[in-house]
PDB file of N, CA, C, O and CB in Angstrom:
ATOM      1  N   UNK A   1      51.578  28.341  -9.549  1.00  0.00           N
ATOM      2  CA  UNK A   1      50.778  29.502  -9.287  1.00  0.00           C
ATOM      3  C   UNK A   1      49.287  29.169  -9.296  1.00  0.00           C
ATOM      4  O   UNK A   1      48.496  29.857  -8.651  1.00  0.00           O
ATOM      5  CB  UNK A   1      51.085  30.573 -10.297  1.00  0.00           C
ATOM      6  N   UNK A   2      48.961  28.288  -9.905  1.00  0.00           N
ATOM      7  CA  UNK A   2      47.637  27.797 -10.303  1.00  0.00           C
ATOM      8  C   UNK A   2      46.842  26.670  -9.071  1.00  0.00           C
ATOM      9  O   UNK A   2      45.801  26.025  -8.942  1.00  0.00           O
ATOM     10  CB  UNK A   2      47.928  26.992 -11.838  1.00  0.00           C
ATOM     11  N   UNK A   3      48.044  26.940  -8.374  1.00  0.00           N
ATOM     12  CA  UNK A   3      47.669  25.328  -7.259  1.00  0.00           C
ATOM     13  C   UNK A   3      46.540  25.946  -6.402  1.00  0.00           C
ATOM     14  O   UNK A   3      46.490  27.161  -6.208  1.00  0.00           O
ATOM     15  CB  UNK A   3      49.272  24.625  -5.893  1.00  0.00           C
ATOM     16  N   UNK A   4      45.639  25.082  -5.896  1.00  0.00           N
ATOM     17  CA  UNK A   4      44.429  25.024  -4.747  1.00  0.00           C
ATOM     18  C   UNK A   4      44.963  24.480  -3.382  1.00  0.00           C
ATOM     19  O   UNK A   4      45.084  23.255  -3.399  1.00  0.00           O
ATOM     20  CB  UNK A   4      43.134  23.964  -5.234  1.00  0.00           C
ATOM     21  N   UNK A   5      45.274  25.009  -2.339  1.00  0.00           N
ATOM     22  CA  UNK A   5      44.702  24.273  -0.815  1.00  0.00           C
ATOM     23  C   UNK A   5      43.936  24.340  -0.566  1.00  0.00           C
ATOM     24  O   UNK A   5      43.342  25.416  -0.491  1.00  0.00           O
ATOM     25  CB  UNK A   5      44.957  24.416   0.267  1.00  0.00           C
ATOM     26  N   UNK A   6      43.420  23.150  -0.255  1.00  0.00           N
ATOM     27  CA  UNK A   6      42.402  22.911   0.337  1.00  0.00           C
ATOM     28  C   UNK A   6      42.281  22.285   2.174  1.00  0.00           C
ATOM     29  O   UNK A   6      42.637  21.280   2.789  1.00  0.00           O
ATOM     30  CB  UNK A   6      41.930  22.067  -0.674  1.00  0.00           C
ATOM     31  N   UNK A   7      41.659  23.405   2.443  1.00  0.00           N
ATOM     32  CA  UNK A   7      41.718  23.081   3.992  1.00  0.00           C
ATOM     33  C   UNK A   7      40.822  22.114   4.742  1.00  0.00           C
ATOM     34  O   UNK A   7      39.628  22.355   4.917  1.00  0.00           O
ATOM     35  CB  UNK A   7      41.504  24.254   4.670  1.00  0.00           C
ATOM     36  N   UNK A   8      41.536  20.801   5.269  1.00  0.00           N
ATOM     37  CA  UNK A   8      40.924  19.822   6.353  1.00  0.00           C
ATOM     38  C   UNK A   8      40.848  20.241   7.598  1.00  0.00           C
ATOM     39  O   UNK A   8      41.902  20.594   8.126  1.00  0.00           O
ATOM     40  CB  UNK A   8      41.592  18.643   6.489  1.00  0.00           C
ATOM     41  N   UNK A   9      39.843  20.293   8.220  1.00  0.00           N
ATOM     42  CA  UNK A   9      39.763  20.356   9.453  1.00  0.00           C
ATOM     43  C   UNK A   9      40.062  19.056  10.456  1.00  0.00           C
ATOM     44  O   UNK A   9      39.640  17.954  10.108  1.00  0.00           O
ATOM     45  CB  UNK A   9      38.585  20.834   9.561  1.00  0.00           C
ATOM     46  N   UNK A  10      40.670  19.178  11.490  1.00  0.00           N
ATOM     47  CA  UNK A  10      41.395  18.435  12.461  1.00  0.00           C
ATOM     48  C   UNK A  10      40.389  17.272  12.924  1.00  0.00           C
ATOM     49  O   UNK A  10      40.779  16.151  13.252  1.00  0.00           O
ATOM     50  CB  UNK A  10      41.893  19.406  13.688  1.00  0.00           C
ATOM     51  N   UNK A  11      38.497  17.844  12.904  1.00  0.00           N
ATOM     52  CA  UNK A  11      37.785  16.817  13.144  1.00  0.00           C
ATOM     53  C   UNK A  11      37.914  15.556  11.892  1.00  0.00           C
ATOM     54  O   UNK A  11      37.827  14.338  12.047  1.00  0.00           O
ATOM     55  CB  UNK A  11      36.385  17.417  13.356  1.00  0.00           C
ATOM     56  N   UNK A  12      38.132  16.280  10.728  1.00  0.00           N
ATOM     57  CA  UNK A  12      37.346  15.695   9.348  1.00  0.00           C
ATOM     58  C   UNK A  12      38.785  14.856   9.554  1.00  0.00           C
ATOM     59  O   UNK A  12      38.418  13.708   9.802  1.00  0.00           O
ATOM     60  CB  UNK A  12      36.867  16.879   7.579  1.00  0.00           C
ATOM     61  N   UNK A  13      40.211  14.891   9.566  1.00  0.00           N
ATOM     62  CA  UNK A  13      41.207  13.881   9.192  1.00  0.00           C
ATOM     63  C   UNK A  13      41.006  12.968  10.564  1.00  0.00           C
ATOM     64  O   UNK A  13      41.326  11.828  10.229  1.00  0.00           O
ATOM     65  CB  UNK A  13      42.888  14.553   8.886  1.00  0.00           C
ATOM     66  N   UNK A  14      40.520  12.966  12.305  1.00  0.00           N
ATOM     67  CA  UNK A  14      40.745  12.055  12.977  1.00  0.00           C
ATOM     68  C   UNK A  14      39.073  10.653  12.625  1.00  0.00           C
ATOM     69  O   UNK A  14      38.770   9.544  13.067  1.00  0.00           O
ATOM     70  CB  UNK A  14      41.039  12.905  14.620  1.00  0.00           C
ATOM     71  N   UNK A  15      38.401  11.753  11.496  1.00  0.00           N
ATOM     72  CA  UNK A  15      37.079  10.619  11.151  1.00  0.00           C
ATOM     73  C   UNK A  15      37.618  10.222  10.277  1.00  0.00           C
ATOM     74  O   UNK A  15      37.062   9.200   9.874  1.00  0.00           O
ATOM     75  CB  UNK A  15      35.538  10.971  10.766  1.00  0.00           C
ATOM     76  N   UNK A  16      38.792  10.589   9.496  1.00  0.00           N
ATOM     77  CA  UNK A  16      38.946   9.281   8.477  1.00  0.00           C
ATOM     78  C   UNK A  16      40.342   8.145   9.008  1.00  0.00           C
ATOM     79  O   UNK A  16      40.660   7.013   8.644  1.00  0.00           O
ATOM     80  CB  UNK A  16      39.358  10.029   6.648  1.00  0.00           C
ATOM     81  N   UNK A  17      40.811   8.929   9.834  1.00  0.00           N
ATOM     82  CA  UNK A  17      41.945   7.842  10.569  1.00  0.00           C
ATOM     83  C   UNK A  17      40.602   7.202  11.084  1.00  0.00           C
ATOM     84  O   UNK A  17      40.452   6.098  10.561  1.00  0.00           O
ATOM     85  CB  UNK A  17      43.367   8.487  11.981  1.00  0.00           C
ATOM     86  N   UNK A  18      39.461   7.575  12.036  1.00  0.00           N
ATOM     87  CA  UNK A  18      38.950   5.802  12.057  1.00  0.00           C
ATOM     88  C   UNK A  18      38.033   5.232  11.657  1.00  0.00           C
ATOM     89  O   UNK A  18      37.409   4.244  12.044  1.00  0.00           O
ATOM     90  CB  UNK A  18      38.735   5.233  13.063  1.00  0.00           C
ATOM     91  N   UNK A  19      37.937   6.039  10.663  1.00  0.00           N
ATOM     92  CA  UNK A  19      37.511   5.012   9.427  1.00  0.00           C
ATOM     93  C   UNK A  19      38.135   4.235   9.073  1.00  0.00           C
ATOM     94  O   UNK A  19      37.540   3.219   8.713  1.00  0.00           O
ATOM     95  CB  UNK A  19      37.280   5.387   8.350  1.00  0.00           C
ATOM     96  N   UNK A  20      39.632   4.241   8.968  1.00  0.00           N
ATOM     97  CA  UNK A  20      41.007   3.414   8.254  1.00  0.00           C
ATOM     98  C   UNK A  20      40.882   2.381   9.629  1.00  0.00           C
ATOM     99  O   UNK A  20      40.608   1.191   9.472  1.00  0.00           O
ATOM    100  CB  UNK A  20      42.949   4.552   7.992  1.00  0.00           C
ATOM    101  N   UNK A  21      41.108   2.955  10.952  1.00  0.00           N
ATOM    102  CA  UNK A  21      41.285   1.655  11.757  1.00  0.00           C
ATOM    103  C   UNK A  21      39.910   1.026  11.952  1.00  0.00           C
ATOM    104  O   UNK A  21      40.058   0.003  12.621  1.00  0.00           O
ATOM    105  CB  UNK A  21      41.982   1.922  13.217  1.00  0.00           C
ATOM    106  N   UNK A  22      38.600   1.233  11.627  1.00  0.00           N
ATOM    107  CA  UNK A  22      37.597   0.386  11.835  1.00  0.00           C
ATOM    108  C   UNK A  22      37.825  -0.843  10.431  1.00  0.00           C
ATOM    109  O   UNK A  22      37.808  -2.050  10.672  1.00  0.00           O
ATOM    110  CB  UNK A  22      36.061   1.362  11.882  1.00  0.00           C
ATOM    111  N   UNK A  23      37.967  -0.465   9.437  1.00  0.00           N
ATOM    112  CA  UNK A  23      37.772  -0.487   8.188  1.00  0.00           C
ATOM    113  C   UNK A  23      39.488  -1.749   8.504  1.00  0.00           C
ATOM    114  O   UNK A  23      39.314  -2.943   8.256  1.00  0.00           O
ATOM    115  CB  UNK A  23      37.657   1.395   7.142  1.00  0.00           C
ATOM    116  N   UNK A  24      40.509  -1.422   8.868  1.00  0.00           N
ATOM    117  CA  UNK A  24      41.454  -2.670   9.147  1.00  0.00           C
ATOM    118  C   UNK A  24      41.308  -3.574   9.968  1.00  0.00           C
ATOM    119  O   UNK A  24      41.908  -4.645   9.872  1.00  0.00           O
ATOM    120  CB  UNK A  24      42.520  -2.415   9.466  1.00  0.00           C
ATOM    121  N   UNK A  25      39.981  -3.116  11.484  1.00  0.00           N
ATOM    122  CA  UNK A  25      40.026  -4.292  12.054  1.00  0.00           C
ATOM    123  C   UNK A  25      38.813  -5.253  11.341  1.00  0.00           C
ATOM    124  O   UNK A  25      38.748  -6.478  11.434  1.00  0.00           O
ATOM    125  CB  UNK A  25      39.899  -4.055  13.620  1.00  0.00           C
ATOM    126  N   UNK A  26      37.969  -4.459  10.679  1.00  0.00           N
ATOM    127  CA  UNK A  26      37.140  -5.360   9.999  1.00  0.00           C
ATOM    128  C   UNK A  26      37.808  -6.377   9.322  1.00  0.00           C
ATOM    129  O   UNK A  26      37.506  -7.564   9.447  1.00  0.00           O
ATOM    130  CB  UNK A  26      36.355  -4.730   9.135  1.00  0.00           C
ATOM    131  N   UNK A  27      38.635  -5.995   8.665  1.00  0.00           N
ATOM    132  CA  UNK A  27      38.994  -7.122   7.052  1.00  0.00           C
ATOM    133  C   UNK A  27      40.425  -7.978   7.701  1.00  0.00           C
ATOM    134  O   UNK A  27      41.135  -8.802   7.124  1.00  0.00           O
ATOM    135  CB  UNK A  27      39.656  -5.818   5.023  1.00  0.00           C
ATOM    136  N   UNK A  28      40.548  -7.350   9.335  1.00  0.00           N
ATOM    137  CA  UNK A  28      41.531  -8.674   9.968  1.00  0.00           C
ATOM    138  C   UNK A  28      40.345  -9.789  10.555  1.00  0.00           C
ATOM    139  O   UNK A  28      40.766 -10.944  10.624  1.00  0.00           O
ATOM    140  CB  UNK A  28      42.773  -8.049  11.563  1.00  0.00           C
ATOM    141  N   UNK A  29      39.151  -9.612  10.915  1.00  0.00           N
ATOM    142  CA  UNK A  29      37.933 -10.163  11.327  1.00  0.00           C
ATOM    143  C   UNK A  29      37.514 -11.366   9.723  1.00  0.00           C
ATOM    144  O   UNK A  29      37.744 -12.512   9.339  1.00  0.00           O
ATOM    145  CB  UNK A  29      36.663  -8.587  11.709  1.00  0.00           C
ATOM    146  N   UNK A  30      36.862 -10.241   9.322  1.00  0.00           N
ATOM    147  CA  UNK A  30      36.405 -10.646   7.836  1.00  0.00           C
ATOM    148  C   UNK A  30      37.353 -10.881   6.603  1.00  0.00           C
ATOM    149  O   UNK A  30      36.854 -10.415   5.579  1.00  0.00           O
ATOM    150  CB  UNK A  30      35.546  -9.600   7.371  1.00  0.00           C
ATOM    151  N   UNK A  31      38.412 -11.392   6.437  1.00  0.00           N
ATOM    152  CA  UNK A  31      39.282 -10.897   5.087  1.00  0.00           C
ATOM    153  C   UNK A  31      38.381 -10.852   3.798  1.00  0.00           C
ATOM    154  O   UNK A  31      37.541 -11.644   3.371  1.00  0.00           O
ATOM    155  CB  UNK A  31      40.599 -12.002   4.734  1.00  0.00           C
ATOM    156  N   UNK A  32      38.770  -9.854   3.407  1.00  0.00           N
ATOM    157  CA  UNK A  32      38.702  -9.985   1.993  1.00  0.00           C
ATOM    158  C   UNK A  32      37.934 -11.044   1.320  1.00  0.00           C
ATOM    159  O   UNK A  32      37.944 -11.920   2.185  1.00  0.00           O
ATOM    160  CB  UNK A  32      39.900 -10.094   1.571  1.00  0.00           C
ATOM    161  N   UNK A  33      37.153 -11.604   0.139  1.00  0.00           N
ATOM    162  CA  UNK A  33      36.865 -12.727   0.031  1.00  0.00           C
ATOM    163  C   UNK A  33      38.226 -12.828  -1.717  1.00  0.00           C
ATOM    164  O   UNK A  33      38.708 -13.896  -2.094  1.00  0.00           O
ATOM    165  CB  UNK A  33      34.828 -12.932   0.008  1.00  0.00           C
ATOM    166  N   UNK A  34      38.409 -11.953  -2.160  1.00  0.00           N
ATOM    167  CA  UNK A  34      39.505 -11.405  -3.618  1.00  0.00           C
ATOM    168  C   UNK A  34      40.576 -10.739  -2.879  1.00  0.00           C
ATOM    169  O   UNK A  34      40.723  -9.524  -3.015  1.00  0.00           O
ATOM    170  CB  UNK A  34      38.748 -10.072  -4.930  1.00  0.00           C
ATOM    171  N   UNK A  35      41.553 -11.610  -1.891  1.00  0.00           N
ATOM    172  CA  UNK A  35      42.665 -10.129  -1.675  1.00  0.00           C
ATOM    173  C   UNK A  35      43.407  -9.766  -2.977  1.00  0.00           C
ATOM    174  O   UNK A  35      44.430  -9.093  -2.850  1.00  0.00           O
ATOM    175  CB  UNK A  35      44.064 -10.421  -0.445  1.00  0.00           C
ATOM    176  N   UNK A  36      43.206  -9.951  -3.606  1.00  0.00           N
ATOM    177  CA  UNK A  36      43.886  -9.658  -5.001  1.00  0.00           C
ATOM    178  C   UNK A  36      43.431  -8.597  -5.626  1.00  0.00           C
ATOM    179  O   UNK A  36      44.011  -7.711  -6.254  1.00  0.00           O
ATOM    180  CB  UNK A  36      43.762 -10.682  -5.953  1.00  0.00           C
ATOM    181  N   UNK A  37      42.166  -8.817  -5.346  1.00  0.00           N
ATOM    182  CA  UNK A  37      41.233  -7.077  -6.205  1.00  0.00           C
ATOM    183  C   UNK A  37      41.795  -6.044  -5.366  1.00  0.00           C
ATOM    184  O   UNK A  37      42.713  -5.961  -4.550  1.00  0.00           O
ATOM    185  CB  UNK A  37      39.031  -6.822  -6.014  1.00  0.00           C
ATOM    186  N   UNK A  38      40.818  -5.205  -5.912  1.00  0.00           N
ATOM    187  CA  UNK A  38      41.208  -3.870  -5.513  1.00  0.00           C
ATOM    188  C   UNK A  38      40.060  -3.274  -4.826  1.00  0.00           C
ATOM    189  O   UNK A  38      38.972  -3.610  -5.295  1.00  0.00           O
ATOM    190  CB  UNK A  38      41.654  -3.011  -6.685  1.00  0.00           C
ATOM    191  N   UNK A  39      40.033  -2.388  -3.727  1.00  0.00           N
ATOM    192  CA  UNK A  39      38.841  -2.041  -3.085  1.00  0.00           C
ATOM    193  C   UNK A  39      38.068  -0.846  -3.947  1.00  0.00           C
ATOM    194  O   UNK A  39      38.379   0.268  -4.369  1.00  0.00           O
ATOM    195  CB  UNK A  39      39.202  -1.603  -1.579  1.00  0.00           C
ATOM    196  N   UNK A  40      37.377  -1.345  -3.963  1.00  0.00           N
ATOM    197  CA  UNK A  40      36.270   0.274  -4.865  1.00  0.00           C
ATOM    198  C   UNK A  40      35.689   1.121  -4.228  1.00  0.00           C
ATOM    199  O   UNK A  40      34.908   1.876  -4.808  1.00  0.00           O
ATOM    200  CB  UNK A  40      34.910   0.019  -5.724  1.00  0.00           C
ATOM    201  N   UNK A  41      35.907   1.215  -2.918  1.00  0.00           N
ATOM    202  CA  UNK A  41      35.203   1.845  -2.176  1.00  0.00           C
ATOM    203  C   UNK A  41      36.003   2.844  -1.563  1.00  0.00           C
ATOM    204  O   UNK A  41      35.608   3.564  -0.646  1.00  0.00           O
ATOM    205  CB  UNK A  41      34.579   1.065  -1.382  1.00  0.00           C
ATOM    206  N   UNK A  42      37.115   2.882  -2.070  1.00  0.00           N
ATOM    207  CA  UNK A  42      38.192   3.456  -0.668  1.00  0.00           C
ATOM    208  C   UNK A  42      38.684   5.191  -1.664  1.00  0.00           C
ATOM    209  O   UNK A  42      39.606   5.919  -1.296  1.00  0.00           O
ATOM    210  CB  UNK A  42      40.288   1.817  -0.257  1.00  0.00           C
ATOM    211  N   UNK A  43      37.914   5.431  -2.722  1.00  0.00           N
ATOM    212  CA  UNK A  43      38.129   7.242  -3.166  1.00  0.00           C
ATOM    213  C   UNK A  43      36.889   7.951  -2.311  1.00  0.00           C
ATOM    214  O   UNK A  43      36.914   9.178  -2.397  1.00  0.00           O
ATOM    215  CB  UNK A  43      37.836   7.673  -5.278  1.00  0.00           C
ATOM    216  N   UNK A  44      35.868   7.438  -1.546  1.00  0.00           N
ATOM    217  CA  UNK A  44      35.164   8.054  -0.946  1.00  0.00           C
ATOM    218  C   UNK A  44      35.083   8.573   0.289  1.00  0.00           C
ATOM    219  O   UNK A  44      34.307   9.353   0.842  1.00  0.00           O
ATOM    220  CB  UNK A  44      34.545   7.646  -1.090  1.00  0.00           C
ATOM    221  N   UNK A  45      36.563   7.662   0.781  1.00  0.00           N
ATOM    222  CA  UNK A  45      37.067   8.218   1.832  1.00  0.00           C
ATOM    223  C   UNK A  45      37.841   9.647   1.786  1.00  0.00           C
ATOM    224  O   UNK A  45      37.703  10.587   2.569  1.00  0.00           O
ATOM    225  CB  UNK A  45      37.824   7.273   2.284  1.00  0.00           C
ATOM    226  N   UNK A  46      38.618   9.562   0.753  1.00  0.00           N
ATOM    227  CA  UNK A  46      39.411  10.548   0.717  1.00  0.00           C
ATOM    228  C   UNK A  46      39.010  12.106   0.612  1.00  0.00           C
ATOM    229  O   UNK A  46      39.714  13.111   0.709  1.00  0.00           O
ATOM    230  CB  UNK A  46      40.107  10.208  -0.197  1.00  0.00           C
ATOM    231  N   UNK A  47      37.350  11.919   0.331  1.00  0.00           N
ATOM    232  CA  UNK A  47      36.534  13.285  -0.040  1.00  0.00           C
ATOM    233  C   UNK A  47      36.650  14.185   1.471  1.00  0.00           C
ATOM    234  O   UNK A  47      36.422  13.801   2.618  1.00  0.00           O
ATOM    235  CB  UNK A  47      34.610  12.881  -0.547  1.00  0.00           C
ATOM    236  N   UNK A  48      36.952  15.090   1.125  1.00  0.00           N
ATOM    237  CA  UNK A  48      36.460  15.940   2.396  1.00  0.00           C
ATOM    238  C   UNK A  48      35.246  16.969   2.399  1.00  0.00           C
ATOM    239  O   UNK A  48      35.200  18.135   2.792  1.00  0.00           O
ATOM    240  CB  UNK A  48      37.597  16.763   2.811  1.00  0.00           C
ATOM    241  N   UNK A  49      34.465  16.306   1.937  1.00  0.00           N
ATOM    242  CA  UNK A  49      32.890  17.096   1.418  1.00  0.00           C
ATOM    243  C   UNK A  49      32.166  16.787   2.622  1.00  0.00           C
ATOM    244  O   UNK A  49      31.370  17.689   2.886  1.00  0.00           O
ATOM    245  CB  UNK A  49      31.925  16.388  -0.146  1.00  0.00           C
ATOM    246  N   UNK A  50      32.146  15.445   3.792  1.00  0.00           N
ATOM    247  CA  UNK A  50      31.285  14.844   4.517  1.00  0.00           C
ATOM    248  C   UNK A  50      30.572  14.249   3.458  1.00  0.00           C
ATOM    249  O   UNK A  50      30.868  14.037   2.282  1.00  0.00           O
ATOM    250  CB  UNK A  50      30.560  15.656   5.452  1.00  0.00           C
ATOM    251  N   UNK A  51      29.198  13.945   4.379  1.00  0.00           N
ATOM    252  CA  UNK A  51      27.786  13.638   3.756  1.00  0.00           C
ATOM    253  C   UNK A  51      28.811  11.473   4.127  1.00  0.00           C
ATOM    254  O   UNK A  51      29.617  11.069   4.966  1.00  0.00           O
ATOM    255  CB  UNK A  51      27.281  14.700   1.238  1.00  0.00           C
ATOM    256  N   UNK A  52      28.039  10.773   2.867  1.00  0.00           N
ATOM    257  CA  UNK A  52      28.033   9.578   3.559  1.00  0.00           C
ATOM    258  C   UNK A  52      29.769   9.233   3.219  1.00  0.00           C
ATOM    259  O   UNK A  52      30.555   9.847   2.498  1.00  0.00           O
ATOM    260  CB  UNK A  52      26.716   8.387   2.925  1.00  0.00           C
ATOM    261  N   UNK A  53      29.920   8.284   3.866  1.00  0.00           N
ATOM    262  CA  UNK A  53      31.761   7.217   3.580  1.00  0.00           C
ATOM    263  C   UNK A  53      31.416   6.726   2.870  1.00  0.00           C
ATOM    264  O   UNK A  53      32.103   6.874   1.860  1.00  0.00           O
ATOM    265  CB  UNK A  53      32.633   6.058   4.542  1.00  0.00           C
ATOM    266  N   UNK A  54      30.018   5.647   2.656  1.00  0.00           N
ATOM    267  CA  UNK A  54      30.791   4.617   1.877  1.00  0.00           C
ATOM    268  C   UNK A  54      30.080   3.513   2.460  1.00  0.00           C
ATOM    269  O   UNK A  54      29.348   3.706   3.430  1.00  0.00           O
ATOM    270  CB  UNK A  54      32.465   4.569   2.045  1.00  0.00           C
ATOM    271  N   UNK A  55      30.243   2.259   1.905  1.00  0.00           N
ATOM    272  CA  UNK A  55      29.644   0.758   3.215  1.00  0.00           C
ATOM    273  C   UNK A  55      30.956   0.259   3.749  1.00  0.00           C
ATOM    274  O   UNK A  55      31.862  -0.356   3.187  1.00  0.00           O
ATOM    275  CB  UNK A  55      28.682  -1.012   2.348  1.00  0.00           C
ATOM    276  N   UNK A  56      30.834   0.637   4.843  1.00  0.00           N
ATOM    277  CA  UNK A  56      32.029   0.262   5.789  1.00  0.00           C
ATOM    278  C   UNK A  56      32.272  -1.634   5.690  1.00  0.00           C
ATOM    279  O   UNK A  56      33.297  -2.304   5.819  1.00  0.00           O
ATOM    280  CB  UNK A  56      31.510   0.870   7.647  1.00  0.00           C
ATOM    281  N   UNK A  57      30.660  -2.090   5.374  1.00  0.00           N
ATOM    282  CA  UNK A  57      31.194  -3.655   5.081  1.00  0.00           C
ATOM    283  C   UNK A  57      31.805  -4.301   4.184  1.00  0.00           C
ATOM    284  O   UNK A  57      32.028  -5.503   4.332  1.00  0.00           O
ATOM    285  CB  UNK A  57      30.459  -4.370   5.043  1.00  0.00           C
TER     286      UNK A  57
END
């Protein structure tokens, strides 16, 4: 009863699909220099506030 939806708009999910495919062809280009770590950058994608992503490098 307590739950929130929260509504994405159709623009805001096809900017983070390519964000995801810029962001995979980069690191097939560039790998990783730690594929073992973990990315720290990748909860700022998931915001649906806008404003900035993140360093895409």
């Amino acid at each position: 009863m307590g739950q929130v939806i929260q509504f994405v708009s159709k623009s805001e999910r096809e900017r983070v699909r390519l964000i995801k495919e810029a962001r995979a062809i980069y690191d097939s280009i560039f790998p990783p220099a730690d594929p073992a770590g973990e990315r720290r950058d990748t909860a700022s994608i998931g915001r649906a506030g806008g404003g900035d992503v993140g360093n895409l490098a």
